[in-house]
C-alpha positions in Angstrom: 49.2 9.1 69.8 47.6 6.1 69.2 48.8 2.5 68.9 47.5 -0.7 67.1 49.1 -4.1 67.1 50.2 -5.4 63.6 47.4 -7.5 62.5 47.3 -10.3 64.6 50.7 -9.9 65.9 51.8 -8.2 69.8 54.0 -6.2 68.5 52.1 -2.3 69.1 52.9 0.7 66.2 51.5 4.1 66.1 48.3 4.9 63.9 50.8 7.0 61.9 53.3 5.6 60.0 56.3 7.6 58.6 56.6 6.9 55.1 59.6 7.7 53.4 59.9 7.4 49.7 61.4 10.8 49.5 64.1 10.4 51.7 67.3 10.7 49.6 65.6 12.3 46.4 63.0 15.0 47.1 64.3 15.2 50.9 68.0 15.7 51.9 69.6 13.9 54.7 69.1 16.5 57.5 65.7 17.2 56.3 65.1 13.4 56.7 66.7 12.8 60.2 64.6 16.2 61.0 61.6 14.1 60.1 62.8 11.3 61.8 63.2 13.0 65.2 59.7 15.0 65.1 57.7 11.8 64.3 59.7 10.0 67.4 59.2 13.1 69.2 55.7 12.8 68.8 54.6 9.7 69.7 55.3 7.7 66.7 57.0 4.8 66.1 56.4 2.9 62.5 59.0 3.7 59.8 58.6 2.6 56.0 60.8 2.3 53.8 61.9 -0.3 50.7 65.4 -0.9 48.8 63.9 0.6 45.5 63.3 4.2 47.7 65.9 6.2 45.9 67.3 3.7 44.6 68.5 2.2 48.4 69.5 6.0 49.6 66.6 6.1 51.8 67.2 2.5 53.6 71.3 4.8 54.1 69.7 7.5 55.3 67.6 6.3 58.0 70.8 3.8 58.4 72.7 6.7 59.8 70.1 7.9 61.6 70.3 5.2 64.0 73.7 5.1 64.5 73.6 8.9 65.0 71.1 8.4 67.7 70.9 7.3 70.9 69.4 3.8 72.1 66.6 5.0 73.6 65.3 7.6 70.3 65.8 4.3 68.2 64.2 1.4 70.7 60.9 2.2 70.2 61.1 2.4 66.2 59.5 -0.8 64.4 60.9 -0.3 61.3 60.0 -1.6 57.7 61.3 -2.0 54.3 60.5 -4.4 51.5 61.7 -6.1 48.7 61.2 -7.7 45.3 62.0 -5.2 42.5 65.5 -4.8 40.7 68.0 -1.9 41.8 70.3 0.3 40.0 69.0 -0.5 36.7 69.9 -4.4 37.4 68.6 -6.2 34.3 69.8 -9.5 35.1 67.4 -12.7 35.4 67.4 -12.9 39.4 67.8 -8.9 39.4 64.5 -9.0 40.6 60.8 -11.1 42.1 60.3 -13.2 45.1 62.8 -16.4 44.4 64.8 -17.5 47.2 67.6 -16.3 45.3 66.4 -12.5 45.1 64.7 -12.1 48.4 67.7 -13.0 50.3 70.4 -11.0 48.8 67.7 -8.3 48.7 67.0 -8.4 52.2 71.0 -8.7 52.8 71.5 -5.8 51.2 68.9 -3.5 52.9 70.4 -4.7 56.1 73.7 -3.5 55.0 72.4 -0.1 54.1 70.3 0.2 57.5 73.5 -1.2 59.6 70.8 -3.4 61.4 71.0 -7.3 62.2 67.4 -7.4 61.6 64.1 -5.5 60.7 60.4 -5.9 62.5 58.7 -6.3 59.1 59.5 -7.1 55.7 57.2 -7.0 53.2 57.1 -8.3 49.9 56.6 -5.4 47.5 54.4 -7.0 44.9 53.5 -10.4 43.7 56.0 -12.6 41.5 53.8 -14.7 39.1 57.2 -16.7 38.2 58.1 -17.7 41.5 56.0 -20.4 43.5 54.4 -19.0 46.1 55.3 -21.8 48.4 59.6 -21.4 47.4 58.4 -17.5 48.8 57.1 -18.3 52.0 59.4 -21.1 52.9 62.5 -18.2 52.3 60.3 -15.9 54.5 59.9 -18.7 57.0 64.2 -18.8 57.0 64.4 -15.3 57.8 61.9 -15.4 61.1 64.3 -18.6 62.4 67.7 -16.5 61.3 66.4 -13.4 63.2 66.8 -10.9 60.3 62.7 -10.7 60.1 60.5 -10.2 62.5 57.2 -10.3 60.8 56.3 -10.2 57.4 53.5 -8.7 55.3 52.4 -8.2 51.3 52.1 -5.2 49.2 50.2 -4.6 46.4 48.8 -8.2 46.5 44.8 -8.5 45.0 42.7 -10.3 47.0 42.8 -13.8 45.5 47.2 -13.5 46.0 46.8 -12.8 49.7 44.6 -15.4 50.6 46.2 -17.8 48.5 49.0 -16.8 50.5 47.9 -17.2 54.0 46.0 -20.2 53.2 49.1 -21.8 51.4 51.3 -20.5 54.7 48.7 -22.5 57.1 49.2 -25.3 54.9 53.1 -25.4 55.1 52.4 -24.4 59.2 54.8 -21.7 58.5 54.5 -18.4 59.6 51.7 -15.9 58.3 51.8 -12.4 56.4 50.5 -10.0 59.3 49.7 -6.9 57.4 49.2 -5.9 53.6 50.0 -2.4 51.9 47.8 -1.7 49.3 47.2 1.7 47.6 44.0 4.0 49.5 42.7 6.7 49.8 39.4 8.8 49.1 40.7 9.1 45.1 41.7 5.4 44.9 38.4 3.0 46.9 38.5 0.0 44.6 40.2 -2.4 47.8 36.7 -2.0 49.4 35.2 -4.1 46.7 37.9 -7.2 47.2 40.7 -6.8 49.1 39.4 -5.2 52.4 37.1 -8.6 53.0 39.8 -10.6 52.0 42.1 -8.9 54.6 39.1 -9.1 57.2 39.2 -12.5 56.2 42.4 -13.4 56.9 42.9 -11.2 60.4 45.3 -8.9 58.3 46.5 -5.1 59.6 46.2 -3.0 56.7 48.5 -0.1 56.1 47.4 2.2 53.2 50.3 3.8 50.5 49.7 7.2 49.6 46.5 8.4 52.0 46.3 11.9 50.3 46.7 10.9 46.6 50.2 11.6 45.9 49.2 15.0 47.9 45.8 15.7 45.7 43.7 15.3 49.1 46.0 18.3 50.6 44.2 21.2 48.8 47.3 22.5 46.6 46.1 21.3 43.1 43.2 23.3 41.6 41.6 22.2 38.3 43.3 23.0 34.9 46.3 24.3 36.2 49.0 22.6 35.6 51.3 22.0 39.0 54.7 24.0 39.2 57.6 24.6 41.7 58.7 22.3 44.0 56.0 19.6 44.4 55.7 16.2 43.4 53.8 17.0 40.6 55.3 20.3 39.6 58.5 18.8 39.2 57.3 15.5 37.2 53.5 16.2 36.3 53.4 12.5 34.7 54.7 10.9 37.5 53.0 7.5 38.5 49.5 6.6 39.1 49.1 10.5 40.2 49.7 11.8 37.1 48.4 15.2 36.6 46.8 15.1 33.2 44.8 11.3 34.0 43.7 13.2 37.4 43.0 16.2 36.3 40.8 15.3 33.3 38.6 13.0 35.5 35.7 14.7 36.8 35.5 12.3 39.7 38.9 13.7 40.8 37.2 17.3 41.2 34.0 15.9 42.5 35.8 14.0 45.7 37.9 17.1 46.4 34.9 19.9 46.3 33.8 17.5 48.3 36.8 17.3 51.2 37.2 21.3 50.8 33.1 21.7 51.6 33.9 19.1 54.6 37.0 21.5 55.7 35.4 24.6 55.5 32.4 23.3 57.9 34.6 21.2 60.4 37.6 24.3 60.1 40.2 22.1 59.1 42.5 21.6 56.7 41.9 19.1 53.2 44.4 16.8 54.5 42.8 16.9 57.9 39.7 15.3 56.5 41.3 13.1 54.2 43.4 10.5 55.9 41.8 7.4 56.8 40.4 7.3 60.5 40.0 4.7 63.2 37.4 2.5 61.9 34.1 2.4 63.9 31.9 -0.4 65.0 29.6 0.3 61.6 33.1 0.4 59.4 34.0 -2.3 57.1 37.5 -2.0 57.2 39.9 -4.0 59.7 40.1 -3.5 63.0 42.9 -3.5 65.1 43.6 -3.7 68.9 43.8 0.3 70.2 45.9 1.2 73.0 45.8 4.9 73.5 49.0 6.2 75.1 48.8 9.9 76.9 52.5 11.8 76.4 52.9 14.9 76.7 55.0 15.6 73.7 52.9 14.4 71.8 51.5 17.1 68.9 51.1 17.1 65.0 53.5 16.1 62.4 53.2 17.3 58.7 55.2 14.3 57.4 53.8 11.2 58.0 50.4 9.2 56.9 48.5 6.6 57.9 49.4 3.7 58.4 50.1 -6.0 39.8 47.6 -7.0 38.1 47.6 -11.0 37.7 49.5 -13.1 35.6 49.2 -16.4 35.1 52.3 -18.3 35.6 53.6 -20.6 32.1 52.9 -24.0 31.8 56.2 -24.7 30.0 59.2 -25.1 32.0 60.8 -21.8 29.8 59.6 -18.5 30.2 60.1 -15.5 27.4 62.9 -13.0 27.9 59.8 -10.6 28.5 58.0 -12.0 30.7 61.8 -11.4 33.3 62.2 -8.3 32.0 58.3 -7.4 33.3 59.4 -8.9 36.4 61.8 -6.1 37.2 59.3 -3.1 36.5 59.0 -0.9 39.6 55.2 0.2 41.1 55.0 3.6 42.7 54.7 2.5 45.9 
């Protein structure tokens, strides 16, 4: 396995990261903890999760899988969750976004679910064009000093957001963002345009959502037929941004994966082999991070992990519409 520090942090995680979205609705709690052992077993040692995963059932799960365990399977985890968006159908006015308010009882809450004091790195799920940026960081700054955060880091943020928000960070000389999760992978480029230089830029770690295209990359779709059974999309074919219809009737969908099954055939590998975003090389614009290769001999494959908000402009007036909260709340995919 392979490690990498967190952008411009010490602090070392594996080149895989365990996502886990599922955990709690498309996985079961002894096929999560399964997971959760293999990946450890491995090598690995980053876990993701949020508070809006199943609806807070994954942050339990993986909860109970530490106290389950013993201190030295759970030491090495650097775990991960984030916050922002509303839970359980909360419809209130601070049900959801990045206010002092939210963020806190959010962040709270996840630590009740997880039974922890504290988490390595919590991320702020998407941008909250109603809350100033600065009341954000300064609440982000307050969990670092209280010891319930150890880092923090963006998701979904567009170029122009994350540097406004390191920039705006230096400014307040408090502490950075050290990574941002954005969506990649070789059905979804567009952060090369932007949002890769600006994470260059600002000496971010990046740590792409959904590598394999809500499993597209893996080889199991083929074109015109329609998904069944249990996979993602055979169980909700309109679900999210990989949607099977808005996939499926885009060429460029069937052009990229002819492409990765000509690439498995010749290498003898598998689609998802050749999909998932490698170590960057010296010709590579994409961030590079410090790699410490660490020999075990444990260490083998694991088939559940992956690698590791448009704009609005905020109102002049000191009201804001009864939509423009109710937006706020709106969960992404990732």
């Amino acid at each position: 396995m392979e490690y990498r520090t967190l952008g411009r942090s010490g602090c070392a995680v594996s080149s895989l990261c365990l996502g886990t979205m599922t955990f709690g609705v498309e996985t079961d709690e002894q096929g999560a903890h399964a997971q959760l052992d293999r990946f450890i077993e491995a090598g690995g040692n980053l876990v993701d999760t949020a508070d809006v995963y199943g609806d807070g059932r994954s942050e339990g799960i993986i909860g109970r899988w530490f106290a389950s365990r013993p201190a030295d399977v759970t030491e090495p985890v650097v775990l991960a969750t984030k916050g922002r968006f509303a839970r359980g159908g909360d419809n209130s006015p601070n049900g959801a976004g990045l206010s002092a308010r939210h963020l806190t009882r959010a962040l709270d809450a996840s630590l009740r679910r997880l039974g922890l004091e504290s988490v390595d790195l919590y991320q702020v799920h998407a941008y909250d064009p109603l809350t100033p940026l600065e009341e954000t960081l300064r609440t982000l700054e307050a969990f670092v000093q209280a010891g319930k955060i150890r880092y923090y880091g963006l998701s979904n943020f567009t170029g122009w957001q994350l540097t406004k928000a390191v920039h705006l960070a230096r400014a307040l000389n408090v502490a950075e963002p050290v990574t941002l999760q954005p969506q990649y992978s070789l059905l979804a480029r567009e952060i090369e345009w932007e949002i890769v230089p600006a994470v260059l830029d600002a000496g971010l770690g990046l740590l792409p959502w959904s590598p394999l295209g809500g499993g597209w990359l893996s080889g199991k779709y083929q074109r015109d037929e329609a998904p069944t059974g249990s996979t993602r999309l055979g169980e909700n074919p309109s679900r999210g941004m990989e949607a099977w219809e808005a996939r499926n009737g885009d060429e460029r969908t069937w052009a990229v994966l002819d492409a990765v099954s000509a690439v498995a055939r010749r290498k003898r590998c598998s689609s998802t082999a050749c999909s998932r975003p490698s170590s960057p090389d010296s010709n590579s614009s994409l961030p590079r991070s410090t790699s410490i290769t660490v020999p075990r001999s444990t260490t083998r494959a694991t088939g559940s992990v992956s690698p590791s908000t448009a704009p609005r402009c905020r109102a002049a007036a000191a009201t804001v519409s009864a939509a423009a909260i109710a937006n706020r709340a709106d969960t992404p995919d990732r």
